[in-house]
N, C-alpha and C positions, 0 to 999 in steps of 0.2 A: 884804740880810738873808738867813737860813739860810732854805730852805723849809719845813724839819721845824719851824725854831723858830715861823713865820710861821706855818703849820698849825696849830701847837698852841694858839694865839690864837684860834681856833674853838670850843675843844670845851669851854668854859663861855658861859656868858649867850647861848647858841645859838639862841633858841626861835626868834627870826624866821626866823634863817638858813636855820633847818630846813624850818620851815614854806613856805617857797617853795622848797626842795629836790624834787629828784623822784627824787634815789636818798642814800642815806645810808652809810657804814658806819663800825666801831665799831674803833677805833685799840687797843683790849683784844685782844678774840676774831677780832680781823678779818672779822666778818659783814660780808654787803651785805644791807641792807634796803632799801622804803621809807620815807618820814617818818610814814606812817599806823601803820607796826606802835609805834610809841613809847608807851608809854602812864606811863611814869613821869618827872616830870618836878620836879626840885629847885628852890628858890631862894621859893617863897611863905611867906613867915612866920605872917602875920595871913590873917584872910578879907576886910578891906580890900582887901589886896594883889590880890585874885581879880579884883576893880572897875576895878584900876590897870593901865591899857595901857602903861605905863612898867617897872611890876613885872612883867606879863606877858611882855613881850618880854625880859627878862631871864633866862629862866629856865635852866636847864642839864639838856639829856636824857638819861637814862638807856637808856643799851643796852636793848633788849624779848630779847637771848640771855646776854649775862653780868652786868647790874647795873650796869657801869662808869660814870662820869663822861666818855664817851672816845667820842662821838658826832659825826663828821665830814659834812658836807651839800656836794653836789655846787655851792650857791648861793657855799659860801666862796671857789670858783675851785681849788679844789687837784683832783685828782681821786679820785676812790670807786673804786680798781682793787685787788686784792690787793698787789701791788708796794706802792704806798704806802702803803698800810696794815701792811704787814710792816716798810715800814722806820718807820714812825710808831711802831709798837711796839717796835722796835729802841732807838729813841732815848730812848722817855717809857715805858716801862714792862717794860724790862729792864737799868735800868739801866747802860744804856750812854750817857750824857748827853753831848749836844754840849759840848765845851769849845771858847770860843774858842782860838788858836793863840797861843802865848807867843811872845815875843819873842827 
């Protein structure tokens, strides 16, 4: 399987991943933070959900420098280096999208 596309399988329903991360960066703006700067975080509906450690870990973080959806954790196995993050951006948010190879 692609690395970029196998990475990109991270960067929603993140919240554990993160949370046991100890450097993060953000596949947008290419930041490196840590998992503490994160303070916005998508995916609770109801305030049920607040209660639900199923819905909790689900959730998807928000960049704390551009907003994005595009929050990568060092826990995924990929690595948090500039290089991967440039080419992460390459592939997912400059429209340059992996095509598999035609035949």
């Amino acid at each position: 399987m692609n690395e970029l596309l196998a990475a990109y399988r991270y960067l929603t329903n993140n919240y554990a991943q993160l949370h046991d991360s100890k450097r993060c960066g953000c596949c947008n703006c290419m930041e490196i933070f840590r998992p503490e700067e994160i303070v916005g975080w998508l995916g609770l509906d109801t305030l049920e959900q607040m209660n639900d450690p199923v819905a909790v870990a689900k959730q998807t973080a928000m960049c704390p420098h551009c907003g994005a959806e595009a929050v990568l954790g060092d826990k995924s196995g990929f690595p948090i280096h500039p290089n991967f993050l440039m080419k992460m951006n390459e592939a997912w948010f400059q429209r340059t999208m992996i095509r598999p190879k035609t035949k």
